[in-house]
PDB file as gemmi writes it, atoms N, CA and C in Angstrom:
CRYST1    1.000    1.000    1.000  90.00  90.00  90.00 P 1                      
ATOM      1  N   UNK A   1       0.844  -1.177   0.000  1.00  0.00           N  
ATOM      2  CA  UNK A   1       0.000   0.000   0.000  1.00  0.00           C  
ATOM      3  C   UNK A   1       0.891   1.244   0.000  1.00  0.00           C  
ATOM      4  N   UNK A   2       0.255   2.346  -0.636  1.00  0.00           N  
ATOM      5  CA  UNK A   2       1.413   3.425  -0.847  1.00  0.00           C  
ATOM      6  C   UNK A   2       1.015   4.324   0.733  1.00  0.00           C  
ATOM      7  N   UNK A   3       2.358   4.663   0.903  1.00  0.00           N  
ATOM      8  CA  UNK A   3       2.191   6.099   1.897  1.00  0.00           C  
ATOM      9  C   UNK A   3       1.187   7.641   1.186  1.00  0.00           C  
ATOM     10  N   UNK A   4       0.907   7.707   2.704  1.00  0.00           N  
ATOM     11  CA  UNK A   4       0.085   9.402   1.645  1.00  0.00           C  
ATOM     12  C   UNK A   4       1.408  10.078   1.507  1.00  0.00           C  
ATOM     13  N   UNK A   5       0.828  10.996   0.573  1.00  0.00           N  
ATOM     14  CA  UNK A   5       1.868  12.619   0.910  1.00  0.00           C  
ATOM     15  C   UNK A   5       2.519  12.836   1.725  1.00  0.00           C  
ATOM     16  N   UNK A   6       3.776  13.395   1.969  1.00  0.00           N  
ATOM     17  CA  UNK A   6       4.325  13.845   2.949  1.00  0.00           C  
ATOM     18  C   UNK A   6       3.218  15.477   3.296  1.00  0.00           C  
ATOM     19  N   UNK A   7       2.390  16.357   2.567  1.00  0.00           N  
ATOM     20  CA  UNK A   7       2.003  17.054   2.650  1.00  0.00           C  
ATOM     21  C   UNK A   7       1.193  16.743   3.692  1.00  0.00           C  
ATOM     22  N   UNK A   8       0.374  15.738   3.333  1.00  0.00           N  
ATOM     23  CA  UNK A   8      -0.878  14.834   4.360  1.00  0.00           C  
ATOM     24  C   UNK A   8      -0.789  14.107   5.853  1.00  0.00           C  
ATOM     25  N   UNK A   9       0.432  14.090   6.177  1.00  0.00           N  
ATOM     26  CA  UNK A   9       1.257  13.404   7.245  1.00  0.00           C  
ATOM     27  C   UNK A   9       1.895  14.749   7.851  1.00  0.00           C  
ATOM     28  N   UNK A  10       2.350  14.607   9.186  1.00  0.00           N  
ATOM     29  CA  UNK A  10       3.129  15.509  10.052  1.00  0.00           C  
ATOM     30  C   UNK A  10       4.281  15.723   9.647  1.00  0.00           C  
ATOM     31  N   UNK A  11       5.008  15.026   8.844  1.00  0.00           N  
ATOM     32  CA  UNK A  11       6.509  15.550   8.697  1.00  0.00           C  
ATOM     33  C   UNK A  11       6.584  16.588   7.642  1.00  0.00           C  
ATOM     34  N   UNK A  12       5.359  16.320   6.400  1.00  0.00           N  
ATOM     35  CA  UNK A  12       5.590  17.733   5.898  1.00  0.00           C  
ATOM     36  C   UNK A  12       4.560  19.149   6.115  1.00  0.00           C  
ATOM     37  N   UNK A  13       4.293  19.019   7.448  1.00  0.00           N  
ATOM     38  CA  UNK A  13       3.560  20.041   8.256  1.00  0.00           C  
ATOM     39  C   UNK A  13       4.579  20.952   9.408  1.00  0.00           C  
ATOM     40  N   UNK A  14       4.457  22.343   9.537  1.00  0.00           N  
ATOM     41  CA  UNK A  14       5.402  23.011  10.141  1.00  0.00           C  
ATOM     42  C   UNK A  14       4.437  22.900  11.446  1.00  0.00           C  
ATOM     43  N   UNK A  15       5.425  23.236  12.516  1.00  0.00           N  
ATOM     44  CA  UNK A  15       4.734  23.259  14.031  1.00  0.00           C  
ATOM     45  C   UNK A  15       4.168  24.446  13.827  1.00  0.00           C  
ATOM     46  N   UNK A  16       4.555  25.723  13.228  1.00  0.00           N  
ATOM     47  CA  UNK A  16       4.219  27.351  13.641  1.00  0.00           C  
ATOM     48  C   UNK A  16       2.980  27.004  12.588  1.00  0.00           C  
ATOM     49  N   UNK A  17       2.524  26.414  11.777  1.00  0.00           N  
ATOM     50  CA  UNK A  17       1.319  26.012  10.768  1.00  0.00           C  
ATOM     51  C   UNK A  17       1.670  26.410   9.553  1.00  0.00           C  
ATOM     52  N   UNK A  18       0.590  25.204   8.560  1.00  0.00           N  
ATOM     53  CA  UNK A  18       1.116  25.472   6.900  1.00  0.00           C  
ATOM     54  C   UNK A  18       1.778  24.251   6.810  1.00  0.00           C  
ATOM     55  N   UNK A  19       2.431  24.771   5.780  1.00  0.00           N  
ATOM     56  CA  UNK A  19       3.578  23.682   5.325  1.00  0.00           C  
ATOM     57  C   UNK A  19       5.145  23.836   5.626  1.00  0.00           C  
ATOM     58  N   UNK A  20       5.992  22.781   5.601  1.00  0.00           N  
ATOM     59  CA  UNK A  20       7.166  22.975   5.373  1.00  0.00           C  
ATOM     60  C   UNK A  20       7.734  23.334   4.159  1.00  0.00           C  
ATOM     61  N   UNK A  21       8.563  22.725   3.894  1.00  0.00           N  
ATOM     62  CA  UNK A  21       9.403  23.116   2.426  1.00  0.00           C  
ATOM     63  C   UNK A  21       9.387  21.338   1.703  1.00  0.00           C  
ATOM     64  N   UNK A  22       9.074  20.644   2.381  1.00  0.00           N  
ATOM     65  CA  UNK A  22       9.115  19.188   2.656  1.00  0.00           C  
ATOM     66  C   UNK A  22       7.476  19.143   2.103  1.00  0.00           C  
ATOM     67  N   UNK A  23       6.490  19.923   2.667  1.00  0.00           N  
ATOM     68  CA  UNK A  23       5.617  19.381   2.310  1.00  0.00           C  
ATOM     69  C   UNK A  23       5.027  20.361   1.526  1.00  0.00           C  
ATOM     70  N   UNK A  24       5.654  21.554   0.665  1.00  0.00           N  
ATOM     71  CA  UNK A  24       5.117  21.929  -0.174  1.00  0.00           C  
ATOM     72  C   UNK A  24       5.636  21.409  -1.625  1.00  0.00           C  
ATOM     73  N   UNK A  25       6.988  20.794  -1.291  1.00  0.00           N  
ATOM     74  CA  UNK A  25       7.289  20.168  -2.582  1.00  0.00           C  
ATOM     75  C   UNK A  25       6.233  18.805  -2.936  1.00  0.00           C  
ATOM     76  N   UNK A  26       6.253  18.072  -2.082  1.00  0.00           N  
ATOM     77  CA  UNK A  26       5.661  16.710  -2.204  1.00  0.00           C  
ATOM     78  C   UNK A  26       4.161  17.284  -2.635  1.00  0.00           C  
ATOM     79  N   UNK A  27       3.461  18.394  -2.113  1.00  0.00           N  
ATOM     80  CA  UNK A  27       2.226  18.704  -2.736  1.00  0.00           C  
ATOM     81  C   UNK A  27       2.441  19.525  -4.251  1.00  0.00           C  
ATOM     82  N   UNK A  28       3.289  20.222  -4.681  1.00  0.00           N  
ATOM     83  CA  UNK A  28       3.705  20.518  -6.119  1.00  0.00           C  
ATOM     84  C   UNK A  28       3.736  19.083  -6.657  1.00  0.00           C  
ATOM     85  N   UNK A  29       4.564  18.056  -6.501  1.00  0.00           N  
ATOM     86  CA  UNK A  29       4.629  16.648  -7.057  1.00  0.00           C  
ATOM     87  C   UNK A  29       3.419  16.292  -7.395  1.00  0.00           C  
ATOM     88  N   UNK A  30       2.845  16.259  -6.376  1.00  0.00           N  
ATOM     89  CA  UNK A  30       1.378  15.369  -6.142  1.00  0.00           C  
ATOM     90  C   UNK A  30       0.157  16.031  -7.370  1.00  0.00           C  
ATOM     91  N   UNK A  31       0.505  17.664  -7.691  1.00  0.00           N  
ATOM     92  CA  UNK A  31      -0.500  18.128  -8.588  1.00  0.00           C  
ATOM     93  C   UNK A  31       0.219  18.689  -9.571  1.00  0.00           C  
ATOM     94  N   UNK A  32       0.754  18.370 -10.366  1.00  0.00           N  
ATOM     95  CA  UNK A  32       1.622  18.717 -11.487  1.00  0.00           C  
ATOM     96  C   UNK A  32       1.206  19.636 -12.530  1.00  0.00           C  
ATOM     97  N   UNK A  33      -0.561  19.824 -12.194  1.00  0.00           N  
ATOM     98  CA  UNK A  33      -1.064  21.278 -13.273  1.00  0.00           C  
ATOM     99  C   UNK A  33      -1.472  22.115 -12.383  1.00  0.00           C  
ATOM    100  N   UNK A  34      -1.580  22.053 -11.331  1.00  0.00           N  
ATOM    101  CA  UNK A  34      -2.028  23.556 -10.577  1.00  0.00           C  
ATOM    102  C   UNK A  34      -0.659  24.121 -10.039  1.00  0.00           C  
ATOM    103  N   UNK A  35      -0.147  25.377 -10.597  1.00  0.00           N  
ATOM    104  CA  UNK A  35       0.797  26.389 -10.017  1.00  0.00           C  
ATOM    105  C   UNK A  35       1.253  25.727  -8.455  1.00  0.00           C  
ATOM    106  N   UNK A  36       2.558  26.458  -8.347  1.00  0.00           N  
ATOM    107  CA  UNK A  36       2.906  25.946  -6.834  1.00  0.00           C  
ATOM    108  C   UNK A  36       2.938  26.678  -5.442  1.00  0.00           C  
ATOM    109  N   UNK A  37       2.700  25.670  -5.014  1.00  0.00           N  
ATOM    110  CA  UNK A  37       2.310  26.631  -3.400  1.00  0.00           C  
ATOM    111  C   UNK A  37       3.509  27.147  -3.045  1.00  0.00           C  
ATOM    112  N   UNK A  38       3.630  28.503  -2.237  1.00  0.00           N  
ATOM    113  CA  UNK A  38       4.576  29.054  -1.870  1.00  0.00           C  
ATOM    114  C   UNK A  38       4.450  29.624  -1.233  1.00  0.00           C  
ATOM    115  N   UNK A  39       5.359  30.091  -0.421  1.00  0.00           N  
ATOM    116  CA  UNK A  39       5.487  30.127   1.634  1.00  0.00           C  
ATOM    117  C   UNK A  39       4.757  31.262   1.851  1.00  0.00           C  
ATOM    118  N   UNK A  40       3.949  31.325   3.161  1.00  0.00           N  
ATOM    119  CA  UNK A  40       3.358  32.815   3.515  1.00  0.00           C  
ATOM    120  C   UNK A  40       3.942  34.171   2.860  1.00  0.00           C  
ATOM    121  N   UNK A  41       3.132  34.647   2.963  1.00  0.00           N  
ATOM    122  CA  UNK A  41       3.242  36.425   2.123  1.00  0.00           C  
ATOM    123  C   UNK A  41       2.859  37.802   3.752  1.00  0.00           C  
ATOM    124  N   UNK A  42       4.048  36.940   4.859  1.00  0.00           N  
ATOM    125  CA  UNK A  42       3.111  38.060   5.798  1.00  0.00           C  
ATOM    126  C   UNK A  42       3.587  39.399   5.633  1.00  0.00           C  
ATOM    127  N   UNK A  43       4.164  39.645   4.526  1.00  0.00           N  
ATOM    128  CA  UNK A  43       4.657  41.149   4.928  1.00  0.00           C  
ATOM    129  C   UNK A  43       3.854  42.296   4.352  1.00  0.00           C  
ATOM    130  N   UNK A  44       2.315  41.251   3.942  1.00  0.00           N  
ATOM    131  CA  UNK A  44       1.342  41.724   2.981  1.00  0.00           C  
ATOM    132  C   UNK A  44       1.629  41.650   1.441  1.00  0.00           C  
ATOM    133  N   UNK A  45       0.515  42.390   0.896  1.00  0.00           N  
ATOM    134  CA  UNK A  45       0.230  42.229  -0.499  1.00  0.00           C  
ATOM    135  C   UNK A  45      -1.468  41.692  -0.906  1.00  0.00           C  
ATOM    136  N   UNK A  46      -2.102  41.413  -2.064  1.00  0.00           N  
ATOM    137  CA  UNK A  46      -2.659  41.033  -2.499  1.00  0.00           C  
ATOM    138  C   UNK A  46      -3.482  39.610  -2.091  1.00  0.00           C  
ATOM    139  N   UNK A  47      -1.946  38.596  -2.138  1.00  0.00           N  
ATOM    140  CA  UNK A  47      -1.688  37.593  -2.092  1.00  0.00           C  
ATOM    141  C   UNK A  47      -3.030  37.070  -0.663  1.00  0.00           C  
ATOM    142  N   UNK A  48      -1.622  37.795   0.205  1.00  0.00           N  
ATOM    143  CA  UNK A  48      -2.136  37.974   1.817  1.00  0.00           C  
ATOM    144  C   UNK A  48      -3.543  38.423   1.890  1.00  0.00           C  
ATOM    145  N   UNK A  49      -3.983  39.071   1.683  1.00  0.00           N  
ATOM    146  CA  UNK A  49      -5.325  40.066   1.652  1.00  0.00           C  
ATOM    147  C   UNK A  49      -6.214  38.672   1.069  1.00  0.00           C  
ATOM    148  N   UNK A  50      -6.613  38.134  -0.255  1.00  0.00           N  
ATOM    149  CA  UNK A  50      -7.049  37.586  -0.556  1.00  0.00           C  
ATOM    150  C   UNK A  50      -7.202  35.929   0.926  1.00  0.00           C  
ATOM    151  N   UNK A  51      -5.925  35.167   1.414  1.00  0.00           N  
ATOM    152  CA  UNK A  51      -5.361  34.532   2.412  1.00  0.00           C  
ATOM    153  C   UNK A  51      -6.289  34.687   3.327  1.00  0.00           C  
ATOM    154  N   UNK A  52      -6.084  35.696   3.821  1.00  0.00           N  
ATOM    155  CA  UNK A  52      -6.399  36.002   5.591  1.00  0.00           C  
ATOM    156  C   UNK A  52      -8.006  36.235   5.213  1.00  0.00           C  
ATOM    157  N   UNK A  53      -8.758  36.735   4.181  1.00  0.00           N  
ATOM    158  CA  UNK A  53     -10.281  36.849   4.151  1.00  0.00           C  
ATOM    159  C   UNK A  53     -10.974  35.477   4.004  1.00  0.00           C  
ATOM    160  N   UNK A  54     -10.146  34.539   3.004  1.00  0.00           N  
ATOM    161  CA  UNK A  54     -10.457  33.587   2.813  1.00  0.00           C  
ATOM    162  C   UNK A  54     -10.758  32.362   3.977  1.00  0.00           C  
ATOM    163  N   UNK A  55      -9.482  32.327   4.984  1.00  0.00           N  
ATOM    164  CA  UNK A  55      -9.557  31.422   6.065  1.00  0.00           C  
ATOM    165  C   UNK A  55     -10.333  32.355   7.179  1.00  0.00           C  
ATOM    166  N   UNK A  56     -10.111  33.468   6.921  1.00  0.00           N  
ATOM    167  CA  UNK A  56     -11.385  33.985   8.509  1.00  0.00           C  
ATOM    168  C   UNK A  56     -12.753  33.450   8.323  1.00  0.00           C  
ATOM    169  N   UNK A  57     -13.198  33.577   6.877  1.00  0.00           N  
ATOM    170  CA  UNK A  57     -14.739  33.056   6.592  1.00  0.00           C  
ATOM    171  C   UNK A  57     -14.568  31.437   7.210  1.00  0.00           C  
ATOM    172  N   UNK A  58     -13.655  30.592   6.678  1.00  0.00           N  
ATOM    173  CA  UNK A  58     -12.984  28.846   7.164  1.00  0.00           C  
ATOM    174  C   UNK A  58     -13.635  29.129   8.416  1.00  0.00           C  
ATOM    175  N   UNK A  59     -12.632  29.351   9.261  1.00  0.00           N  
ATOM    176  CA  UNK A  59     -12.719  29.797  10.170  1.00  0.00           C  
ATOM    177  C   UNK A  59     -14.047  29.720  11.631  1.00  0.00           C  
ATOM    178  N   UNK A  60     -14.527  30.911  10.652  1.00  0.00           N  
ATOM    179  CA  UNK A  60     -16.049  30.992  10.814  1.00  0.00           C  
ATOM    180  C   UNK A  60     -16.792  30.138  10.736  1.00  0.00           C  
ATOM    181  N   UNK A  61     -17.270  29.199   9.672  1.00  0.00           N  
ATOM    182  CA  UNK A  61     -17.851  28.488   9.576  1.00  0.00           C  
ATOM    183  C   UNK A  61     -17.577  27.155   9.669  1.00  0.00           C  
ATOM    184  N   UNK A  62     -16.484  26.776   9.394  1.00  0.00           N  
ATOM    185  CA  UNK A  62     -16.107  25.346   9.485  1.00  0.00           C  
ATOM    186  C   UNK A  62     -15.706  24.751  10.537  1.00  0.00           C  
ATOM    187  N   UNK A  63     -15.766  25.926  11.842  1.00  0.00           N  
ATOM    188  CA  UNK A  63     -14.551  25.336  13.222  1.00  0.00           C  
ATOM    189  C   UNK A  63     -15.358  25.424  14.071  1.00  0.00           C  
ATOM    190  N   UNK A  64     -15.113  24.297  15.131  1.00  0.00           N  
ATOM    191  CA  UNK A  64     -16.364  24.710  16.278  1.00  0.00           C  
ATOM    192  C   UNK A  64     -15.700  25.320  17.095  1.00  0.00           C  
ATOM    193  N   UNK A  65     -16.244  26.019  18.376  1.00  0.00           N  
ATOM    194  CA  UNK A  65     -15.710  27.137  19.627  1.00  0.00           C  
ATOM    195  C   UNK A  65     -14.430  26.567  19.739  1.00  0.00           C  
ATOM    196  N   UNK A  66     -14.410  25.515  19.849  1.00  0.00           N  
ATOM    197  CA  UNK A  66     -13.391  24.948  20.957  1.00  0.00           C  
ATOM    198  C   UNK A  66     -12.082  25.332  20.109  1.00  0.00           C  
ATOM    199  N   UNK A  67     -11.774  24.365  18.490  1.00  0.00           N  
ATOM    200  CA  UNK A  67     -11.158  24.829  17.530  1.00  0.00           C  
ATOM    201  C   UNK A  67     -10.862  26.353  17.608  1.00  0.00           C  
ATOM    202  N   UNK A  68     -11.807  27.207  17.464  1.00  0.00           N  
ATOM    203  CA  UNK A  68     -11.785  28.631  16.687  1.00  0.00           C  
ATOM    204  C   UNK A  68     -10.867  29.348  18.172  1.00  0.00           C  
ATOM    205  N   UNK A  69     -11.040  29.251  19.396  1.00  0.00           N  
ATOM    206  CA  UNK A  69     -10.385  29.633  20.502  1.00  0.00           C  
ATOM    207  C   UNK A  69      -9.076  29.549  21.295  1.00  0.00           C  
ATOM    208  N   UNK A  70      -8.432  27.983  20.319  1.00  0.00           N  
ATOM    209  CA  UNK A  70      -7.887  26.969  20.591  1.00  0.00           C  
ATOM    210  C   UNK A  70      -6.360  27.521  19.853  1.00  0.00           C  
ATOM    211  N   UNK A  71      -5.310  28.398  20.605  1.00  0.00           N  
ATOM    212  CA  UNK A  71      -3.786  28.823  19.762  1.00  0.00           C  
ATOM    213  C   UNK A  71      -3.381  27.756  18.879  1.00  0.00           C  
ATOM    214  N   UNK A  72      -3.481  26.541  19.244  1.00  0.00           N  
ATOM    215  CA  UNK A  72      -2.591  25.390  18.919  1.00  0.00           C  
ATOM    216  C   UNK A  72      -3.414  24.796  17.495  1.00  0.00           C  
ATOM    217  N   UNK A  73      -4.220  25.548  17.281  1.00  0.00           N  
ATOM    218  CA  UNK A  73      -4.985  24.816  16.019  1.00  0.00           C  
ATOM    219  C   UNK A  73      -4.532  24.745  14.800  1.00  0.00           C  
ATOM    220  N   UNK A  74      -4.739  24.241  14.070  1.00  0.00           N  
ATOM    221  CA  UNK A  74      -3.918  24.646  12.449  1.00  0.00           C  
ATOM    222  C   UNK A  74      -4.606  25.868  12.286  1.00  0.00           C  
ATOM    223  N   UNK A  75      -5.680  26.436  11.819  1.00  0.00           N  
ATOM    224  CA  UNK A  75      -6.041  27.367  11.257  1.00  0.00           C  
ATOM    225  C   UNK A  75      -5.660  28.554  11.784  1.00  0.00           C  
ATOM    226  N   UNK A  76      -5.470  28.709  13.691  1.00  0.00           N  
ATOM    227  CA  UNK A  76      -5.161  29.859  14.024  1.00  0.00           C  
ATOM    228  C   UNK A  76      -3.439  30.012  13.735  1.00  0.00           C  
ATOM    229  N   UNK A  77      -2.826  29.182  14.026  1.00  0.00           N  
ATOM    230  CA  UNK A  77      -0.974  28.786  13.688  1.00  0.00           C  
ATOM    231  C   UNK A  77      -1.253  29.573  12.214  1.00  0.00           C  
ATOM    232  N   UNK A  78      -1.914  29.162  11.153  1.00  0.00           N  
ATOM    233  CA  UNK A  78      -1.380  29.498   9.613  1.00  0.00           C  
ATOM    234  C   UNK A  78      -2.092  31.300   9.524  1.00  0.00           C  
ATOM    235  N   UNK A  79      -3.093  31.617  10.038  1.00  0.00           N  
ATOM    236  CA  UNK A  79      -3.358  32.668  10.589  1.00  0.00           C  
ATOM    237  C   UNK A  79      -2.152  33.921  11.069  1.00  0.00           C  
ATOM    238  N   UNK A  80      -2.047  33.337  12.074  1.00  0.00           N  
ATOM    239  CA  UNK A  80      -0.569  33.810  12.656  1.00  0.00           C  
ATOM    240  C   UNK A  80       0.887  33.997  11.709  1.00  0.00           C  
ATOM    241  N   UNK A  81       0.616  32.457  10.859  1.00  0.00           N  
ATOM    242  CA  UNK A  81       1.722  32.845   9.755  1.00  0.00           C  
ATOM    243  C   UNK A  81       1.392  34.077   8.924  1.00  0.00           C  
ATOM    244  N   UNK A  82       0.921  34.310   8.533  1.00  0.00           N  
ATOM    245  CA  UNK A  82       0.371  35.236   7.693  1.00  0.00           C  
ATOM    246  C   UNK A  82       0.157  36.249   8.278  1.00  0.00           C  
ATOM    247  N   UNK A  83       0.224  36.554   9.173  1.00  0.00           N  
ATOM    248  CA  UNK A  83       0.071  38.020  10.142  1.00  0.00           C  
ATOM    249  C   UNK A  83      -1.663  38.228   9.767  1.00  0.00           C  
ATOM    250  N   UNK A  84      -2.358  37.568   9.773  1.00  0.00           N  
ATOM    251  CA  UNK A  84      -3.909  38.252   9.648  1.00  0.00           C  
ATOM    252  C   UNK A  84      -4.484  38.427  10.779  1.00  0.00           C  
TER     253      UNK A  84                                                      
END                                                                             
């Protein structure tokens, strides 16, 4: 049986949230026609702006209290990456 992704697994996941460099390559691999992911944009821009509106709505709707309150969560960690 094959392993998932390193993207999909903890080793190519950063502790501060997102990805590593480990697991943004293995997810470029994995989709060979969609453009490649590339590391937070917190110093702003477009990029960011589009980012941080997108996962606050996530956020919002997809997380329960506990999640949405919770530092240690993925969504608030990649949040944080991104300075939003």
């Amino acid at each position: 049986m094959a392993k998932t992704p390193a993207w999909q697994r903890k080793e190519g996941k950063s502790e501060s949230g997102g990805l590593n460099a480990k697991g943004r390559a293995s997810y470029n691999r994995a989709n060979p026609g969609k453009p490649g992911l590339k590391a937070p944009q917190p110093e702003g821009g477009p990029r960011r702006d589009r980012f941080c509106a997108r996962m606050k709505g996530m956020k919002k709707k997809l997380t329960s209290k506990e999640t949405a309150n919770d530092p240690n969560s993925r969504i608030n960690k990649s949040l944080r990456a991104w300075n939003c």
